[in-house]
N, C-alpha and C positions, 0 to 999 in steps of 0.2 A: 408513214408520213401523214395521211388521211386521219389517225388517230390522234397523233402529237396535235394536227392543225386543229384537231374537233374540239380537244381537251383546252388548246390556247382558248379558243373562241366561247369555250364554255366561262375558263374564270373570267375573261374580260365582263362577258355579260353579265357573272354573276356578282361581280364588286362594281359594275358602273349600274345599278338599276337604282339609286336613287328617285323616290317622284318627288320628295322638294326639301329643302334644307334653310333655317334661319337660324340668324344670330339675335339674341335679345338680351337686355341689360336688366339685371338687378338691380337695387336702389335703396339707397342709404340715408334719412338723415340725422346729423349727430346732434344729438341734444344741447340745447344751449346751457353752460354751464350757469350756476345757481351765484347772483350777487350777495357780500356780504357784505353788510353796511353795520357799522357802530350806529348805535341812537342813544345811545345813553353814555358817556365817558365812567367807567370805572374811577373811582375815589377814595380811598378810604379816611379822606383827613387829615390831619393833623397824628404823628406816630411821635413816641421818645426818640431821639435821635441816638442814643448809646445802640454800642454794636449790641447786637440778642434780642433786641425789642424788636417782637411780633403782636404784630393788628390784626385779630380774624375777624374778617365779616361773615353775616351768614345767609341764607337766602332770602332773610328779609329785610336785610342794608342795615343789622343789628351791628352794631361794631364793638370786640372786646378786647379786652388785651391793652397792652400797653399803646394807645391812641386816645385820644378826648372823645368820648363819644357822643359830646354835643356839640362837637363843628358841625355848621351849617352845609359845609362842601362836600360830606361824607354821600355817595351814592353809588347802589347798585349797576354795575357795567348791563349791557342790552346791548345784542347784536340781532341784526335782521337778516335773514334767508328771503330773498325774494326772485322771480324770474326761474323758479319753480314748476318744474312739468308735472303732474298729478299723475300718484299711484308709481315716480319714481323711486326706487331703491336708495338713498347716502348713507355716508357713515359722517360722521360728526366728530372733530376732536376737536379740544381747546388743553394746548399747553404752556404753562406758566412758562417765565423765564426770568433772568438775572440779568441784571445791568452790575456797573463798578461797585454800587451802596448797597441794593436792595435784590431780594430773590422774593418774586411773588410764586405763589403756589394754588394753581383756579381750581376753583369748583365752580359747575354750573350745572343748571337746567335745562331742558329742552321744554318748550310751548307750543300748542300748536300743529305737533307734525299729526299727521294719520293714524300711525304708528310708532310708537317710541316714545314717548311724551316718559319725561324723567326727572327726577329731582337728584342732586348733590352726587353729580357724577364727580367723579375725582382725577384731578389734572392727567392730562395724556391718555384717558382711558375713550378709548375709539370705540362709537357708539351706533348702531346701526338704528335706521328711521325710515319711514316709507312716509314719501309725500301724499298727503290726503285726495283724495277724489278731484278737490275742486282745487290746487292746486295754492291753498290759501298762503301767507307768508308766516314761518317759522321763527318765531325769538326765542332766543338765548339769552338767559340771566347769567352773570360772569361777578361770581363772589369770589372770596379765601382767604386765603395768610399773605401778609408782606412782613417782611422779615427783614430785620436793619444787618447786612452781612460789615458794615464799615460806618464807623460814625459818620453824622451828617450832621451839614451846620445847619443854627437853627435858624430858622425865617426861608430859609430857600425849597425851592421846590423842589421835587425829584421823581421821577420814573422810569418805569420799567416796562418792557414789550410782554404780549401774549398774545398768541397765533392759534387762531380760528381756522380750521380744515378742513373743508366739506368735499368727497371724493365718494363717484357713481362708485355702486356695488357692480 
């Protein structure tokens, strides 16, 4: 009996000898996501209105194809990356899209970033950049094809969406 009691009193003491115990918190914060702003509205003009008729523009708001290329209205699209954490990791897409008339198909450039600075990336194609040191603001030049999928009447105007994607690596 003497031994059973020694053996108890032995593990009590040897799981309670604790000398001190705390709890502490890790800590997180999550980056504020990156604003994208249009500064420049995409343009390309005046287009033939018959179905087939495609307007390329190209990185320098050159506009060919079946479009006037001396409307005044004709300009290169410009989006801005701003609110920018420095030496962050993104990836960048810009994909063209289609409305009921027209399919635009983008190309653009990256400016600016730290890393990844690009010319005539080609629609949907997801592009990896590292924000710079100082955390500067990133533009994007947003050229390409518009393409008549449906005749359009003429004098009226017409557009089409394209979606700017900026997601942390």
């Amino acid at each position: 009996m003497k031994k059973i009691l020694a053996a108890t009193l032995l593990t009590v003491a040897t799981t309670s000898a604790f000398a001190a115990s705390e709890t502490y918190q890790a800590t997180v914060t999550a980056l504020q996501e990156p604003t994208i702003t249009e500064t420049a509205a995409l343009n390309f003009g005046s287009i033939v209105p018959t179905a087939t008729s495609t307007c390329n523009m190209d990185n320098a708001g050159t506009i060919t194809g079946a479009c006037d290329a001396s409307d005044a209205n004709i300009l290169i699209g410009a989006v801005s990356l701003t609110d920018l954490v420095a030496n962050t990791a993104l990836t960048v897409t810009i994909t063209g899209g289609s409305s009921a008339n027209l399919t635009f198909d983008a190309d653009w450039d990256i400016n600016n970033a730290g890393t990844g600075d690009a010319d005539g990336i080609t629609d949907g194609t997801a592009t990896n950049i590292t924000v710079d040191g100082t955390a500067s603001t990133i533009t994007l030049d947003v050229y390409g094809d518009m393409t008549v999928d449906t005749a359009l009447t003429s004098g009226q105007t017409y557009t089409v969406d394209y979606t700017v994607e900026v997601v942390f690596q």
